[in-house]
C-alpha positions in Angstrom: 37.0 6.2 -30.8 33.5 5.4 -32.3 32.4 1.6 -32.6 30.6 2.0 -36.2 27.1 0.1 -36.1 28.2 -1.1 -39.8 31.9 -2.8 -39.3 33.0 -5.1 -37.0 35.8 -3.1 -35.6 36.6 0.4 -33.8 38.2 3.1 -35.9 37.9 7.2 -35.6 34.7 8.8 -36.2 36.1 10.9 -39.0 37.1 7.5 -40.6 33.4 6.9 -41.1 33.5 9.5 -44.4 35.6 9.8 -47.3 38.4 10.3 -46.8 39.0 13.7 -48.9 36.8 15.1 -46.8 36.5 12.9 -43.5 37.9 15.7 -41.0 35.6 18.2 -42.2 32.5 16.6 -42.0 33.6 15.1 -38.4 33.6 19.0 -37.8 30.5 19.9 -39.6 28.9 16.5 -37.2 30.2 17.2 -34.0 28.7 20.9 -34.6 25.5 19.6 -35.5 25.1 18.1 -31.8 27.1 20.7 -29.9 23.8 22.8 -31.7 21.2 20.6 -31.2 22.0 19.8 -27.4 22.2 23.2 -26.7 18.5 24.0 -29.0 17.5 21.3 -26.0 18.5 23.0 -23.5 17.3 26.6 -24.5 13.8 24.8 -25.5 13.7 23.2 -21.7 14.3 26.4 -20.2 11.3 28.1 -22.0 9.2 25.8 -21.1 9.8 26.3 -17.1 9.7 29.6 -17.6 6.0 29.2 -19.0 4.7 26.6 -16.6 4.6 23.7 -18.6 7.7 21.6 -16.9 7.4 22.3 -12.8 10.5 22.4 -10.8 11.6 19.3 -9.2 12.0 20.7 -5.7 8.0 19.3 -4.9 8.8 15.6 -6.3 8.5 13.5 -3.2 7.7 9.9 -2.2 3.9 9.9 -0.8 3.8 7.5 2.2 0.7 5.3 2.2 -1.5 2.8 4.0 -2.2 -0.5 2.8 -5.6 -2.6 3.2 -5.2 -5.8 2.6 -8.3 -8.2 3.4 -11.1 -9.8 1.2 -14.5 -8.6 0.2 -14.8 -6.8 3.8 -11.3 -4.6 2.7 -12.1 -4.4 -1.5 -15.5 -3.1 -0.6 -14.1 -0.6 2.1 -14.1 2.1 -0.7 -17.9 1.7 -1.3 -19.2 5.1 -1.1 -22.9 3.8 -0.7 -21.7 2.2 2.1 -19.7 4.7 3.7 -16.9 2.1 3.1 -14.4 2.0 6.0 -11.3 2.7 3.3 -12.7 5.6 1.6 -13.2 7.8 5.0 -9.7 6.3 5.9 -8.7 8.5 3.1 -10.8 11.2 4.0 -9.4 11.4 7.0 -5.8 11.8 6.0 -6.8 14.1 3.1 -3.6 15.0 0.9 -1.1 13.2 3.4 -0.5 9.6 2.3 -2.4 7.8 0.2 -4.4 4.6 1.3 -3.9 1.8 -1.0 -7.3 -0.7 -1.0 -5.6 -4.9 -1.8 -9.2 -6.4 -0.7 -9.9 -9.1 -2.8 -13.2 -11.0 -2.7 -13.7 -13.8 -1.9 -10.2 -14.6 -1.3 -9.0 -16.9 1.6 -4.9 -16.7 3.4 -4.8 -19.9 1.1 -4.5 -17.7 -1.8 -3.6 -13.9 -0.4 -0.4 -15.9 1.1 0.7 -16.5 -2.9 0.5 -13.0 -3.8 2.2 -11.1 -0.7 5.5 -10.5 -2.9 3.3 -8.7 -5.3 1.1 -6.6 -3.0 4.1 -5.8 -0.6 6.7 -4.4 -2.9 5.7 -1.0 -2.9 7.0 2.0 -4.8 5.8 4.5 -1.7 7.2 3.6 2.2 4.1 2.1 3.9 3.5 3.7 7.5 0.6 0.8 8.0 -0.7 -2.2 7.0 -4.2 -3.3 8.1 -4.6 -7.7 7.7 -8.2 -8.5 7.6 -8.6 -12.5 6.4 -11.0 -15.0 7.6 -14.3 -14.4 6.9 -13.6 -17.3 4.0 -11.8 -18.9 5.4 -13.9 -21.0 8.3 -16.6 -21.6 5.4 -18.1 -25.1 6.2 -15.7 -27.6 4.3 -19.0 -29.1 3.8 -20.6 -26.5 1.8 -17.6 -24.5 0.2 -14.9 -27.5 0.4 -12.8 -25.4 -2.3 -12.5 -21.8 0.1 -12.7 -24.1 3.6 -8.9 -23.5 5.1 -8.7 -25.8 8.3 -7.7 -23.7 11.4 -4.0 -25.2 11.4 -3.7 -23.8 8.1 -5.4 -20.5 8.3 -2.8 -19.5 11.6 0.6 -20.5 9.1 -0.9 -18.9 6.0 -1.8 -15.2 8.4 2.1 -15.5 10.0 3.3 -15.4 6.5 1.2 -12.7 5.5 2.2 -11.1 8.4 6.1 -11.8 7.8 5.5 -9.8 4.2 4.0 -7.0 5.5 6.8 -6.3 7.6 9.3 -6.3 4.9 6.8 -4.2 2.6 9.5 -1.2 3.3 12.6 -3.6 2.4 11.3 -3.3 -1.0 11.0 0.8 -1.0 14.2 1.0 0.2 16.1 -1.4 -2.4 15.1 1.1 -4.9 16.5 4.0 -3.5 13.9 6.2 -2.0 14.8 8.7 0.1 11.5 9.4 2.6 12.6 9.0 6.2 10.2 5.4 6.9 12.5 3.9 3.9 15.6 5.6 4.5 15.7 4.2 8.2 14.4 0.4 7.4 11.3 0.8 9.6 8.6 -1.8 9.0 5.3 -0.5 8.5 3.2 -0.7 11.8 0.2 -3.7 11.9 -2.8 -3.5 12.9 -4.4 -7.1 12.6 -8.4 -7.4 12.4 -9.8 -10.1 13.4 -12.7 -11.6 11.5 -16.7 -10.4 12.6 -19.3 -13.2 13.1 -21.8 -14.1 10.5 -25.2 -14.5 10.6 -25.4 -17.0 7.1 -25.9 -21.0 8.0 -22.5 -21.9 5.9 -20.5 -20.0 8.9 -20.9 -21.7 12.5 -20.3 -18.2 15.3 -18.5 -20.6 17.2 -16.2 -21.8 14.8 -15.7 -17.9 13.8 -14.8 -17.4 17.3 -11.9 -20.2 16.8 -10.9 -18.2 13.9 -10.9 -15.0 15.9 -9.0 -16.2 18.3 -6.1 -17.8 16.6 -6.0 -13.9 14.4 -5.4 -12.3 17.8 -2.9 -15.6 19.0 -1.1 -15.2 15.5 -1.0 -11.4 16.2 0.7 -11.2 19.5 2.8 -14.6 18.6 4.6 -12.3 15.4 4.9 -9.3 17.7 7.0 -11.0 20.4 8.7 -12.5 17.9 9.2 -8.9 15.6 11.3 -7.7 17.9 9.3 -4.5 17.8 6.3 -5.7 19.6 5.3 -1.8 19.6 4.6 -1.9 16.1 1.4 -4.6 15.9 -1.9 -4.5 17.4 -4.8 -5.9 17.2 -8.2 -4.9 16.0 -10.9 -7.2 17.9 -13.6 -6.4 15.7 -15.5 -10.0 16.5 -15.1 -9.1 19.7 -16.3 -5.4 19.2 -18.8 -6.6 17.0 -20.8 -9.4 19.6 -20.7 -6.9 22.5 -23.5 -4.7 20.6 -26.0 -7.8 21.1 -27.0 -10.1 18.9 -30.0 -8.1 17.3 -27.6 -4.7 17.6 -24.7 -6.6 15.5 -26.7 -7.9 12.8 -27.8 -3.8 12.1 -23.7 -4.0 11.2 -24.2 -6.5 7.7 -26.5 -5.9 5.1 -26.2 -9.6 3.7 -25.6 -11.0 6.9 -21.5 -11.3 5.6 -20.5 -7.6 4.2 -20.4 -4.9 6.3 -23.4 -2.5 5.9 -23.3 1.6 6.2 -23.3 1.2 9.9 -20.8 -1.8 10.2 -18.4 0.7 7.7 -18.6 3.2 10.3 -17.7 1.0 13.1 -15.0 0.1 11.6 -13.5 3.4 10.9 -14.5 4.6 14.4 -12.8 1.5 15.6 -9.2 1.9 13.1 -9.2 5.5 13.5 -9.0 5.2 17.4 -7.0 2.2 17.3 -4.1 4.4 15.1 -4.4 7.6 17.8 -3.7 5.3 20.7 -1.0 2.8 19.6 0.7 5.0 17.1 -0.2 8.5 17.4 2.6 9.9 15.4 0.2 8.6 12.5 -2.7 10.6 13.3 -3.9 12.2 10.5 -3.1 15.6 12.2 0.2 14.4 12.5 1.0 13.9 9.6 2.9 16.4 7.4 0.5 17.5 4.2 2.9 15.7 1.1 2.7 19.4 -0.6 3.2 23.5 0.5 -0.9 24.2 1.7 -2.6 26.9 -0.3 -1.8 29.4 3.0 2.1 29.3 2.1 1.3 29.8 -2.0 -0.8 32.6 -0.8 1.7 33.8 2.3 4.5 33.9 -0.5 6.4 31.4 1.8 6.8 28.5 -0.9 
């Protein structure tokens, strides 16, 4: 039975020609597909034979990393700064890819609105890096409008922190199949707190506040997880200070953004902090997402 696109009612396809020769053009139609599915077909197959559609036995979900921060994460893949990001990348070559979500000049005020949209991810995230708070203890009395009082700043980074653990909730609703998805794992955390600042609209001891509640927030979410395992923190204010004061101001080259030196810290720092609290996620750990060129070559692909 064929519903006809012109009449209100179902009847037989046939009945859609006249009727002195309705059967036989239902014939000659129906042969007319059967032909042109199987020209389809026949056209598909030449076209794998000759390269130009590739098997789908290499289609696979890339796991990734996710940076998300302000101008100290969106400038991370600043090659004339030896951003932090980009050698992140470098590092894991073609095993995951790193996704940079810094956005300048934002505050927790504002990244809290847009968690849904940066957390619901087509690739299973293996780690999330949170890096706020460099805004966010602006005097209110020079930048009232990106000022986020302390009380504030530790509710808005638990939320962030709640969305990052459920980036893989997403992934998983539609229907992935990598292992990280497939098993409901949340991405692992790795929290960085924010560096001191050297400009007159940031007071080093109100930073420290701010420091502090990051690494309170931090460890509050992982008791609270129920896989405390799976969230550091990254005491970069802290890592940052112990080089001195004339040392640690080498680390910015505005006084506020990280310079090449202060990129490489930061690496140096991540990449040590992933080897000891989740070594699994070593970049020699992780499989290559594709056969090397030493199995195209070996014939073993």
């Amino acid at each position: 039975i064929f519903s006809s696109p012109f009449a209100g009612f179902s009847l037989p396809m046939y009945r859609m020609f006249p009727r002195k020769f309705g059967k036989r053009l239902f014939a000659a139609y129906t042969l007319v597909l059967f032909a042109a599915a199987l020209l389809v077909i026949k056209v598909g197959q030449s076209l794998k034979r000759r390269g130009f559609i590739q098997e789908a036995r290499f289609t696979k979900e890339v796991p990734c990393i996710v940076l998300f921060g302000d101008s100290l994460t969106q400038h991370s893949f600043n090659p004339e700064l030896n951003g932090w990001g980009a050698a992140l990348q470098h590092w894991y070559g073609a095993r995951l890819d790193v996704f940079n979500r810094g956005l300048s000049g934002y505050t927790t005020r504002w990244a809290r609105q847009i968690t849904e949209a940066v957390f619901c991810l087509r690739q299973p995230a293996l780690l999330v890096t949170v890096f706020f708070g460099s805004n966010d203890h602006v005097a209110a009395s020079s930048r009232p409008e990106y000022h986020v009082p302390l009380a504030e700043y530790e509710a808005n980074l638990m939320a962030i922190l709640h969305a990052a653990w459920a980036a893989n909730r997403c992934v998983s609703q539609r229907g992935l199949s990598w292992r990280v998805a497939r098993s409901f794992l949340p991405p692992r955390l790795v929290v960085i707190t924010p560096p001191p600042s050297g400009r007159p609209d940031r007071d080093p001891m109100v930073c420290r506040q701010y420091a502090e509640t990051c690494k309170k927030v931090a460890h509050d979410f992982a008791r609270s997880s129920g896989h405390p395992d799976r969230v550091t923190v990254l005491d970069l204010h802290e890592a940052v200070v112990s080089l001195g004061e004339t040392r640690w101001e080498e680390m910015f080259h505005d006084q506020l953004h990280l310079s090449a030196e202060g990129n490489g810290l930061v690496f140096q720092l991540l990449k040590r902090k992933i080897e000891e609290f989740a070594p699994e996620l070593s970049a020699d750990s992780v499989p290559f997402t594709y056969p090397r060129h030493t199995a195209w070559a070996a014939g073993e692909v």
